[in-house]
DSSP file (Angstrom, degrees, kcal/mol; ACC not computed):
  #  RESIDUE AA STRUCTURE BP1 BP2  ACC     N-H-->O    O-->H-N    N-H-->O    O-->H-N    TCO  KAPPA ALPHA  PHI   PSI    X-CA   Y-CA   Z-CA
    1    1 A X              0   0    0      0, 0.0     2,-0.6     0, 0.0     0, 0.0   0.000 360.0 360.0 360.0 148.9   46.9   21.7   56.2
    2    2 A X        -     0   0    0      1,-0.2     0, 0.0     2,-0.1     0, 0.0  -0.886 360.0-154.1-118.6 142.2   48.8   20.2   53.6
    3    3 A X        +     0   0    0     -2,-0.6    -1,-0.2     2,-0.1     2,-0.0   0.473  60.6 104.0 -76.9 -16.1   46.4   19.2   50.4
    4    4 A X  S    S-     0   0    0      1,-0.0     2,-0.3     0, 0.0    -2,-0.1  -0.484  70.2-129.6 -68.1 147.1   48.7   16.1   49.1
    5    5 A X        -     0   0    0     -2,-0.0     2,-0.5     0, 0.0    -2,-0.1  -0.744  25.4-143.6 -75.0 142.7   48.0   12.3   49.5
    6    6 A X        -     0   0    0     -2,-0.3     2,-0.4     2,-0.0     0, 0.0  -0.895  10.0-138.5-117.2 139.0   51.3   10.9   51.0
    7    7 A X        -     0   0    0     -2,-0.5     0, 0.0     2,-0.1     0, 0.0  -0.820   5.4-147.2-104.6 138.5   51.8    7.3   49.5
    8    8 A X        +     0   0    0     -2,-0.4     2,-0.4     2,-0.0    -1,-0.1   0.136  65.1 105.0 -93.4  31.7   53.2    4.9   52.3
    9    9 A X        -     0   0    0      1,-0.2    -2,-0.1     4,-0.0     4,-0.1  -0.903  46.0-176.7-113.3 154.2   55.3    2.9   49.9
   10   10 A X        +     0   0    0     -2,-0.4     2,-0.3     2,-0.1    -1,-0.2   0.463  64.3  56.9-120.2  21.9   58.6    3.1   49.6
   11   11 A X  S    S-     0   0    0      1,-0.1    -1,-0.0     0, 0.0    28,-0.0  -0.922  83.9-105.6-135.9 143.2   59.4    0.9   46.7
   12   12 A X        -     0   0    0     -2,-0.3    26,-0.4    -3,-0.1     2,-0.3  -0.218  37.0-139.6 -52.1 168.1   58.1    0.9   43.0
   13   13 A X        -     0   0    0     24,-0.1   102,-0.3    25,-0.1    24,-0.2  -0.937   9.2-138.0-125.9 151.8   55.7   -1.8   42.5
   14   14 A X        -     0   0    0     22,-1.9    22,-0.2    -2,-0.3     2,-0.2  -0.541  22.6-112.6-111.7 153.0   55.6   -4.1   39.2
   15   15 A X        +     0   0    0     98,-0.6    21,-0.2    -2,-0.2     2,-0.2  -0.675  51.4 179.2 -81.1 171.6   52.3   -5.4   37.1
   16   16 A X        -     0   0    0     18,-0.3     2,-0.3    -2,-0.2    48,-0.0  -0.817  26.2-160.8-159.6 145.5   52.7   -9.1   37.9
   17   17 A X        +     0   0    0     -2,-0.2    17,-0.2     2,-0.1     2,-0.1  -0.586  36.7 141.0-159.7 113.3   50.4  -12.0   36.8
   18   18 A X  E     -A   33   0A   0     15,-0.7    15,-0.6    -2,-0.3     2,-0.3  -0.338  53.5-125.1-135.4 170.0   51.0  -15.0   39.1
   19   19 A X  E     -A   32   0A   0     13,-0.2    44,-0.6    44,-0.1     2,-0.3  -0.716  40.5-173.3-121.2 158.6   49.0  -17.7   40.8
   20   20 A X  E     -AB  31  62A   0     11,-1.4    11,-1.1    -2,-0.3     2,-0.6  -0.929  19.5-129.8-146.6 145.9   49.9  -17.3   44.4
   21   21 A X  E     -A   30   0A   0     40,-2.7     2,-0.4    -2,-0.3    40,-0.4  -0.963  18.3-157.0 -80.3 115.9   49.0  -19.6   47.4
   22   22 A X        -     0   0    0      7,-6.2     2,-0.5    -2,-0.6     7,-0.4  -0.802   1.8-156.9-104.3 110.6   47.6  -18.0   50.5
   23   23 A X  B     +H   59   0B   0     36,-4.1    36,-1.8    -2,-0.4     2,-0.3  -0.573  18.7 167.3-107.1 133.6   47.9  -19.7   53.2
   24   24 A X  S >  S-     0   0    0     -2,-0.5     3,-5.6     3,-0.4    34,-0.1  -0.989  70.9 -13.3-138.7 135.6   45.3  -18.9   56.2
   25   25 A X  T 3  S-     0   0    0     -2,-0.3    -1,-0.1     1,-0.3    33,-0.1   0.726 126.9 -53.2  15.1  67.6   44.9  -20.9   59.2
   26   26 A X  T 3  S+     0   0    0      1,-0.1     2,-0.6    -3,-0.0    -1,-0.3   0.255 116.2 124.5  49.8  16.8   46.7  -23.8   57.9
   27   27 A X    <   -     0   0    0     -3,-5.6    -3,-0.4    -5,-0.1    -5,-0.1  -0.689  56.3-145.5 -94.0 103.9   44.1  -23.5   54.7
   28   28 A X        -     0   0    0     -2,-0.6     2,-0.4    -5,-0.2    -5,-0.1  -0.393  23.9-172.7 -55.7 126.6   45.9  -23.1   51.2
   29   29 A X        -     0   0    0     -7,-0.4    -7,-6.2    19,-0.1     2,-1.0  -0.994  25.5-122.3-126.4 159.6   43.5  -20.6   49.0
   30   30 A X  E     +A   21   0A   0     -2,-0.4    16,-0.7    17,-0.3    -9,-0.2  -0.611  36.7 179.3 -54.3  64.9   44.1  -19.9   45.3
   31   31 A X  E     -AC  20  45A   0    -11,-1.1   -11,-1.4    -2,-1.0     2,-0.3  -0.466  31.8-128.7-101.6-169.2   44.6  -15.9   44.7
   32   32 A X  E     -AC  19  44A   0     12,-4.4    12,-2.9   -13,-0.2     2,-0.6  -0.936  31.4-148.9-116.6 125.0   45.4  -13.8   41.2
   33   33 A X  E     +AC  18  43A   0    -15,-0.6   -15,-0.7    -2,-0.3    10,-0.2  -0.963  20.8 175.6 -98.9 129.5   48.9  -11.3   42.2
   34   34 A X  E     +     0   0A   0      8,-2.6   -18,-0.3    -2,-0.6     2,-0.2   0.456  59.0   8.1-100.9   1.6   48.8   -8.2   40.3
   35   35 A X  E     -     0   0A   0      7,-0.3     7,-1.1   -20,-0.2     2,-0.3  -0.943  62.3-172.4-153.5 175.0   51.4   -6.1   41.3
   36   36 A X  E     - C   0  41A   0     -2,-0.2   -22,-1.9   -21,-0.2     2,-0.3  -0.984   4.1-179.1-149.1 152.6   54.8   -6.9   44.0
   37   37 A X  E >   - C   0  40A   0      3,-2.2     3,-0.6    -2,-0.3   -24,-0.1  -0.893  52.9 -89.9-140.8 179.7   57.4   -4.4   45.3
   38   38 A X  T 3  S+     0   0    0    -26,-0.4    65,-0.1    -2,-0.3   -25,-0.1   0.772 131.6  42.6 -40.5 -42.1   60.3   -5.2   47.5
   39   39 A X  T 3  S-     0   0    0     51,-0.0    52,-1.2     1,-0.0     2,-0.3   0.416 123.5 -36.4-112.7 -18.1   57.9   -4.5   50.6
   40   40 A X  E <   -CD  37  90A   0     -3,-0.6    -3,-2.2    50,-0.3     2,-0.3  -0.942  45.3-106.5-178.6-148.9   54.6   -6.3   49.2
   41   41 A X  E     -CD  36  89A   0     48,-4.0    48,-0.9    -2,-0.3     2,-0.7  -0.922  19.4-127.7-175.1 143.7   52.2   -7.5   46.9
   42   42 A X  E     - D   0  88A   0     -7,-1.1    -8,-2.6    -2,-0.3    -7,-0.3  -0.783  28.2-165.3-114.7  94.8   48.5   -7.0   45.8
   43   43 A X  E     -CD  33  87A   0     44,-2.6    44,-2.5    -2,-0.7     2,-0.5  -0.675  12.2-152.5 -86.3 130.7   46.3  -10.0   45.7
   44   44 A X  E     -CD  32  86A   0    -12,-2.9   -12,-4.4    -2,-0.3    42,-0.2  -0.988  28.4-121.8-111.1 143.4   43.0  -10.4   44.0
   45   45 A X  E     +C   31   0A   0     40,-4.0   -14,-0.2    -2,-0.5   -12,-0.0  -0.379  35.0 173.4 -54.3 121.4   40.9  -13.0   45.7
   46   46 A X        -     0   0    0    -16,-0.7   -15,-0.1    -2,-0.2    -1,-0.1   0.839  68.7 -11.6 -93.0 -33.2   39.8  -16.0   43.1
   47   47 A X  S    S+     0   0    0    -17,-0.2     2,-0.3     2,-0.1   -17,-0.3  -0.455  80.4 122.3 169.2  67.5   38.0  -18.8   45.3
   48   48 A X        -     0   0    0    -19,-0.1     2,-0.2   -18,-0.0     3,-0.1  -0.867  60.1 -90.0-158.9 144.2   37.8  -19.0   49.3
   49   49 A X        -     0   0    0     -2,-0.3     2,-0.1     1,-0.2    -2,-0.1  -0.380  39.8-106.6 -57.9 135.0   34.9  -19.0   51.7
   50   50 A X        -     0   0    0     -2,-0.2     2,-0.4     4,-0.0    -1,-0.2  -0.419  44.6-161.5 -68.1 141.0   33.6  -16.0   53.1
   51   51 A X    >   -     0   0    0      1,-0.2     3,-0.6    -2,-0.1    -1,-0.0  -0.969  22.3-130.3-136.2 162.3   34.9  -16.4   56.5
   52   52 A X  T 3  S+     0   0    0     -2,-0.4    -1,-0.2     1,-0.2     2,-0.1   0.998 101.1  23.7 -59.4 -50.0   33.3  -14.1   59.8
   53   53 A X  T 3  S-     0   0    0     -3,-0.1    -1,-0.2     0, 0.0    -3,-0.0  -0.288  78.2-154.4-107.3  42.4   36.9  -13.2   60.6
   54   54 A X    <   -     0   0    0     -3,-0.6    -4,-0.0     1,-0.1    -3,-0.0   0.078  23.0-117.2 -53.7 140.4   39.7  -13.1   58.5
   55   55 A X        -     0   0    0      1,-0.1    -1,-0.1     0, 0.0    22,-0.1  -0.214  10.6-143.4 -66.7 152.8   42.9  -13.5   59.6
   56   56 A X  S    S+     0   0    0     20,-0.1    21,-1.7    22,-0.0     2,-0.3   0.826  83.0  44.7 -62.5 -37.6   45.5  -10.7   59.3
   57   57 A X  E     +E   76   0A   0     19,-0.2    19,-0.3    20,-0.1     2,-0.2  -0.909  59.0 162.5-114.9 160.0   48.5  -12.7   58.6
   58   58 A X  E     -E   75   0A   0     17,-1.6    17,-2.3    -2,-0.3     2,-0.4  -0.857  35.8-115.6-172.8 150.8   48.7  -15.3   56.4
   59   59 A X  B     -H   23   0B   0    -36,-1.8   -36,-4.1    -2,-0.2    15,-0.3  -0.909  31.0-155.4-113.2 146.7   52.1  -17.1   54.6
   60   60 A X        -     0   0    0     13,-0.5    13,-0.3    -2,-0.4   -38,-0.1  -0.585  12.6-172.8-113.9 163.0   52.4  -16.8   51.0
   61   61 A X        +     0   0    0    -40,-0.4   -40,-2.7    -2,-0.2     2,-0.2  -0.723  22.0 129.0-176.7 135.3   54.2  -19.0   48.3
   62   62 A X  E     -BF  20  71A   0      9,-2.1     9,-3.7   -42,-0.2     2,-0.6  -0.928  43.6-107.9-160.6-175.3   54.8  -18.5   44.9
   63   63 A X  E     - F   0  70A   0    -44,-0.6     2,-0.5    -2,-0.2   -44,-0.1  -0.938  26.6-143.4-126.9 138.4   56.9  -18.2   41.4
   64   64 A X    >   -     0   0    0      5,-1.1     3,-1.1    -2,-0.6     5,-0.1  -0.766  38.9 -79.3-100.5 148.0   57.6  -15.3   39.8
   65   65 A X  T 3  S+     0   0    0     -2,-0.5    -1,-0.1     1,-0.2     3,-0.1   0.379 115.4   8.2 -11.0 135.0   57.7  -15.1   35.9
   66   66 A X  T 3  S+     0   0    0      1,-0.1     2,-0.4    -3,-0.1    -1,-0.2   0.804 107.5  98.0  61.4  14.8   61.0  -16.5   34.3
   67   67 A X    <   -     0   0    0     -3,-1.1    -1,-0.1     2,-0.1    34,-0.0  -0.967  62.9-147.2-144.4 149.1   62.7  -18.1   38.0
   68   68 A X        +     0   0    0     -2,-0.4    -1,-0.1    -3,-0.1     2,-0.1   0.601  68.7 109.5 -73.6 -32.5   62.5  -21.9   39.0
   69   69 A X        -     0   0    0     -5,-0.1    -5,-1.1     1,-0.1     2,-0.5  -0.364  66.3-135.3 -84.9 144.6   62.4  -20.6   43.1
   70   70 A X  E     -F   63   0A   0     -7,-0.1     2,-0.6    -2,-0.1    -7,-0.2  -0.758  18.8-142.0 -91.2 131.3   59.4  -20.9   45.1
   71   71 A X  E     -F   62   0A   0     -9,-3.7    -9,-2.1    -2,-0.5     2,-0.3  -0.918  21.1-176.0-109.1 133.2   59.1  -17.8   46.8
   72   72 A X        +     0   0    0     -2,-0.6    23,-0.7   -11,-0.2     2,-0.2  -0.966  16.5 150.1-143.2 110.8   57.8  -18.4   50.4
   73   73 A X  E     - G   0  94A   0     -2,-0.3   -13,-0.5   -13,-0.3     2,-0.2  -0.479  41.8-131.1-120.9-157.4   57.0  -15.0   52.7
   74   74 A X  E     - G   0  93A   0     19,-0.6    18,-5.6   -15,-0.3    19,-3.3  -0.931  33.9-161.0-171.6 133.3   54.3  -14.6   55.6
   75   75 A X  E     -EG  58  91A   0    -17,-2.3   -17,-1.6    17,-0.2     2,-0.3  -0.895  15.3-137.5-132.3 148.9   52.4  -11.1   54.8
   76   76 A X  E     -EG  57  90A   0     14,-1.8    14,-4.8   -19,-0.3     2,-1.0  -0.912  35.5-109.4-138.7 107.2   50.3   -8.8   57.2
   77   77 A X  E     + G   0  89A   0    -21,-1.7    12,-0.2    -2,-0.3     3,-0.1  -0.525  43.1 168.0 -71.1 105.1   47.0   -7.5   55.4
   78   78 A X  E     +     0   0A   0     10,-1.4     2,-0.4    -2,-1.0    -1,-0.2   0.862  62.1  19.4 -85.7 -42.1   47.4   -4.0   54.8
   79   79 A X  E     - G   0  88A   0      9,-0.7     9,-3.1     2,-0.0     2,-0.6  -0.972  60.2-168.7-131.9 116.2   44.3   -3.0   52.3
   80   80 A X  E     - G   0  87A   0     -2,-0.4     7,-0.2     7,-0.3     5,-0.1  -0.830  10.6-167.3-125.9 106.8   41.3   -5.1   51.9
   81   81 A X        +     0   0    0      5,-4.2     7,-0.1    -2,-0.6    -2,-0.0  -0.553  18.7 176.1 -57.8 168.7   38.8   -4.3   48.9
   82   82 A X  S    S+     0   0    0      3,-0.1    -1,-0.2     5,-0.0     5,-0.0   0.375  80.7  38.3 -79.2 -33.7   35.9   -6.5   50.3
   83   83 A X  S    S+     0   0    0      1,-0.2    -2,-0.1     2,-0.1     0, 0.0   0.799 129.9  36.4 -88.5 -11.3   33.2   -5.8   47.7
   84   84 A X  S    S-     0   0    0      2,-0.1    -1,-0.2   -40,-0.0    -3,-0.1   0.570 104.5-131.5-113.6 -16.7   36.3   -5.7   44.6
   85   85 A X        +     0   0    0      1,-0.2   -40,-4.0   -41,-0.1     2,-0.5   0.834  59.5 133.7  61.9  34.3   38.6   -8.9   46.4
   86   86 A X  E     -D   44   0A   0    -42,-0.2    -5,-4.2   -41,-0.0     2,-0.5  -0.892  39.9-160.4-121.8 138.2   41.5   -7.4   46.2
   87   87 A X  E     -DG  43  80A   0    -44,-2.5   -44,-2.6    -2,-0.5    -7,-0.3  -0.999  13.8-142.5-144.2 122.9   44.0   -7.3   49.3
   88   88 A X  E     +DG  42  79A   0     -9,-3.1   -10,-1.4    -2,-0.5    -9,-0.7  -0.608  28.1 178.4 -30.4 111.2   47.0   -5.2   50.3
   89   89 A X  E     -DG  41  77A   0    -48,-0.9   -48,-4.0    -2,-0.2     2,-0.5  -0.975  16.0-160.0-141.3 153.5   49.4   -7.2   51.8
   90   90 A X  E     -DG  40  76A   0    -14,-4.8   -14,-1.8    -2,-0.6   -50,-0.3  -0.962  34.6-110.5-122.0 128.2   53.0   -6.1   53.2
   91   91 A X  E     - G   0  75A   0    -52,-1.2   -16,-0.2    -2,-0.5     3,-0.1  -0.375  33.8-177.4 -62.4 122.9   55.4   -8.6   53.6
   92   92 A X  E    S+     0   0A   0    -18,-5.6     2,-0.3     1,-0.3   -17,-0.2   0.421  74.6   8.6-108.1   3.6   56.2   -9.4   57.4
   93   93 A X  E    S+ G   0  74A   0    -19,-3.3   -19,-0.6     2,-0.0     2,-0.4  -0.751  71.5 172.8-170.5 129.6   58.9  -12.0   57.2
   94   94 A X  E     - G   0  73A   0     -2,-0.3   -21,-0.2   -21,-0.2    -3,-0.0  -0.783  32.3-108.3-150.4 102.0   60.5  -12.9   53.8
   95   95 A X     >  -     0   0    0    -23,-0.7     4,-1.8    -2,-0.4     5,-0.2   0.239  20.9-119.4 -44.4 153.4   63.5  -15.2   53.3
   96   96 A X  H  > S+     0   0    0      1,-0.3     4,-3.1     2,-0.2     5,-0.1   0.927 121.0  39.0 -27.4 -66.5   67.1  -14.1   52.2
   97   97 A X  H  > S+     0   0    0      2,-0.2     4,-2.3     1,-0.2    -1,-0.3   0.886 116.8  51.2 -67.9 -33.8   67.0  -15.9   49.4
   98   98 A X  H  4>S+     0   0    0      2,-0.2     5,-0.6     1,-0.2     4,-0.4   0.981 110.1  51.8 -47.1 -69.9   63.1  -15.0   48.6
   99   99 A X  H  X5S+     0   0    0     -4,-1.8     4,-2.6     1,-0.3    -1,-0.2   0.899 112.5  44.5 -33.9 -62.4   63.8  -11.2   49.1
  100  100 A X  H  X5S+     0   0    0     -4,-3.1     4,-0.6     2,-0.2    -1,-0.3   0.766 104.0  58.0 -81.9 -32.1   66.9  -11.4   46.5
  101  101 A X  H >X5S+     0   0    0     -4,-2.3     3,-4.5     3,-0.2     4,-2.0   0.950 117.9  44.5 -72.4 -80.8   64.8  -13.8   43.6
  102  102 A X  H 3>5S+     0   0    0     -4,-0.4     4,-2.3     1,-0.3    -2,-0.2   0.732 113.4  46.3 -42.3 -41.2   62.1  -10.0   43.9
  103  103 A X  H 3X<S+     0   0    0     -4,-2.6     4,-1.3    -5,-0.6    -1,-0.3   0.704 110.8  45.5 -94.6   9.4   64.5   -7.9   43.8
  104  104 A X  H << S+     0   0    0     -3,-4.5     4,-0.4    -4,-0.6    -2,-0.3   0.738 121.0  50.2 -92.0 -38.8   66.5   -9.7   40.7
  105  105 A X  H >X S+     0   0    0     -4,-2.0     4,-2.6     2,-0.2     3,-0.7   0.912 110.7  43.8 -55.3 -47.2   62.8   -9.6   39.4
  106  106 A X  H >X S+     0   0    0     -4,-2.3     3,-1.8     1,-0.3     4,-0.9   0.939 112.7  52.9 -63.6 -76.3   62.0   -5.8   40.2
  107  107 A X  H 3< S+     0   0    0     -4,-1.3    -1,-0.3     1,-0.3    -2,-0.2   0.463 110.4  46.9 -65.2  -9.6   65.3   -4.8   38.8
  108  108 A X  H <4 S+     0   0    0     -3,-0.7    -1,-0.3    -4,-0.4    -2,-0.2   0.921 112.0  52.4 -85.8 -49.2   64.6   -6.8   35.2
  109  109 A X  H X< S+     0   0    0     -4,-2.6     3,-3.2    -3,-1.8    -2,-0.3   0.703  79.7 132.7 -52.7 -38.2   61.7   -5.4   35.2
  110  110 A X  T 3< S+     0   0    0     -4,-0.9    -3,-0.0     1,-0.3   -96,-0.0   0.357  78.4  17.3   3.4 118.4   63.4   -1.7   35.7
  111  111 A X  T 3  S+     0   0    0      1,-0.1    -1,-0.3     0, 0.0    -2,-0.1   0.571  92.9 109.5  60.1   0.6   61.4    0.9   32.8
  112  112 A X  S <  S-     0   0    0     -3,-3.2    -2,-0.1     1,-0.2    -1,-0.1   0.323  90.2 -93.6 -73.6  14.6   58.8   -1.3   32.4
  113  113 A X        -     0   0    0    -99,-0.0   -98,-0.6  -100,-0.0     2,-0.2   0.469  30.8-130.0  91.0 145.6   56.3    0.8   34.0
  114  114 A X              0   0    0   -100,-0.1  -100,-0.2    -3,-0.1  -102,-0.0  -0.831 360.0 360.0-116.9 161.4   55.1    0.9   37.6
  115  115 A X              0   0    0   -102,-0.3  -101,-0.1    -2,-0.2  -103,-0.0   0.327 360.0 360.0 -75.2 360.0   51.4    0.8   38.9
Protein backbone atom coordinates (compact mmCIF):
# COMPACT_ATOMS: atom_id res chain seq x y z
CA UNK A 1 0.00 0.00 0.00
CA UNK A 2 1.73 2.90 -1.16
CA UNK A 3 1.73 5.84 1.71
CA UNK A 4 2.10 8.98 -0.90
CA UNK A 5 -0.68 11.41 -1.98
CA UNK A 6 -0.45 11.40 -5.79
CA UNK A 7 -1.22 15.04 -7.11
CA UNK A 8 -3.55 14.80 -10.35
CA UNK A 9 -1.98 17.87 -11.86
CA UNK A 10 0.22 17.90 -14.39
CA UNK A 11 1.12 21.53 -14.75
CA UNK A 12 2.59 24.07 -12.18
CA UNK A 13 -0.03 26.43 -11.07
CA UNK A 14 0.63 30.39 -10.52
CA UNK A 15 -0.70 32.77 -7.50
CA UNK A 16 -3.08 34.91 -9.73
CA UNK A 17 -5.31 37.78 -8.49
CA UNK A 18 -8.03 38.35 -11.14
CA UNK A 19 -11.76 39.17 -11.26
CA UNK A 20 -13.17 36.39 -13.36
CA UNK A 21 -16.80 35.95 -14.73
CA UNK A 22 -18.52 32.74 -14.19
CA UNK A 23 -20.93 32.01 -16.24
CA UNK A 24 -23.74 29.41 -15.05
CA UNK A 25 -26.93 28.80 -16.73
CA UNK A 26 -26.74 31.78 -18.90
CA UNK A 27 -26.13 33.76 -15.28
CA UNK A 28 -22.77 35.91 -15.21
CA UNK A 29 -21.46 35.58 -11.27
CA UNK A 30 -18.48 37.64 -10.00
CA UNK A 31 -15.58 35.18 -8.56
CA UNK A 32 -11.86 36.09 -6.94
CA UNK A 33 -9.06 33.54 -9.20
CA UNK A 34 -6.21 32.60 -7.10
CA UNK A 35 -4.15 30.40 -8.77
CA UNK A 36 -4.23 29.08 -12.99
CA UNK A 37 -2.13 26.34 -14.63
CA UNK A 38 -2.31 25.39 -18.24
CA UNK A 39 -5.11 22.79 -17.26
CA UNK A 40 -7.12 25.10 -14.76
CA UNK A 41 -7.83 27.50 -12.31
CA UNK A 42 -8.95 27.95 -8.60
CA UNK A 43 -11.90 30.25 -8.04
CA UNK A 44 -13.03 31.74 -4.77
CA UNK A 45 -16.75 32.44 -4.77
CA UNK A 46 -17.44 36.46 -4.04
CA UNK A 47 -21.34 36.90 -4.54
CA UNK A 48 -23.97 34.28 -6.15
CA UNK A 49 -27.07 32.72 -4.77
CA UNK A 50 -26.94 29.57 -2.98
CA UNK A 51 -28.43 27.47 -5.65
CA UNK A 52 -30.10 23.57 -4.76
CA UNK A 53 -27.99 22.35 -7.66
CA UNK A 54 -25.08 23.69 -9.08
CA UNK A 55 -24.11 23.16 -12.31
CA UNK A 56 -20.84 21.34 -13.19
CA UNK A 57 -19.80 23.26 -16.18
CA UNK A 58 -19.88 26.66 -16.43
CA UNK A 59 -17.89 29.16 -19.22
CA UNK A 60 -15.38 31.45 -17.86
CA UNK A 61 -13.96 34.84 -19.18
CA UNK A 62 -11.32 36.83 -18.00
CA UNK A 63 -7.87 39.01 -18.22
CA UNK A 64 -4.86 38.02 -16.96
CA UNK A 65 -2.40 40.52 -15.35
CA UNK A 66 -0.28 42.61 -17.98
CA UNK A 67 -2.45 41.27 -21.57
CA UNK A 68 -5.28 43.26 -23.31
CA UNK A 69 -7.09 39.52 -24.34
CA UNK A 70 -10.16 38.38 -22.80
CA UNK A 71 -9.56 34.97 -22.03
CA UNK A 72 -12.83 32.98 -22.68
CA UNK A 73 -12.75 28.90 -21.67
CA UNK A 74 -15.79 26.58 -20.47
CA UNK A 75 -14.46 24.68 -17.21
CA UNK A 76 -15.78 21.41 -15.45
CA UNK A 77 -15.86 21.70 -11.57
CA UNK A 78 -13.32 19.62 -10.16
CA UNK A 79 -13.04 20.67 -6.25
CA UNK A 80 -15.65 22.44 -4.44
CA UNK A 81 -14.92 23.94 -0.87
CA UNK A 82 -18.65 24.68 0.07
CA UNK A 83 -18.25 25.93 3.65
CA UNK A 84 -14.57 27.98 2.32
CA UNK A 85 -16.06 29.03 -1.53
CA UNK A 86 -13.50 27.99 -3.25
CA UNK A 87 -13.87 25.80 -6.53
CA UNK A 88 -11.56 23.50 -8.49
CA UNK A 89 -12.24 23.94 -11.91
CA UNK A 90 -10.34 22.10 -14.95
CA UNK A 91 -10.62 23.67 -18.17
CA UNK A 92 -12.81 21.60 -20.65
CA UNK A 93 -12.60 23.63 -23.85
CA UNK A 94 -10.21 26.55 -24.13
CA UNK A 95 -9.45 28.54 -27.25
CA UNK A 96 -6.20 28.48 -29.33
CA UNK A 97 -5.52 31.73 -28.86
CA UNK A 98 -6.79 31.64 -24.91
CA UNK A 99 -4.54 28.58 -24.20
CA UNK A 100 -1.36 30.50 -25.75
CA UNK A 101 -2.09 34.24 -23.80
CA UNK A 102 -1.74 31.32 -20.17
CA UNK A 103 0.80 29.84 -21.31
CA UNK A 104 2.82 33.29 -22.33
CA UNK A 105 1.52 34.15 -18.74
CA UNK A 106 2.81 30.83 -16.90
CA UNK A 107 6.05 31.05 -18.64
CA UNK A 108 6.64 35.01 -17.41
CA UNK A 109 5.76 33.95 -14.40
CA UNK A 110 8.51 30.93 -14.52
CA UNK A 111 10.54 31.11 -10.69
CA UNK A 112 8.12 33.00 -9.23
CA UNK A 113 6.88 30.35 -7.05
CA UNK A 114 4.06 27.84 -7.53
CA UNK A 115 1.17 27.07 -4.97
Amino acid sequence: MRSEKRDRRISDRKKIDVLVNKFMNGYPYLCKATDISRTGIRLAKMSEPALKSAPKYMGLQFQLPGSVSIITASGEIVFDDHRGGELGVRFTGLPEASAADIDRFLAAQHGRGNC
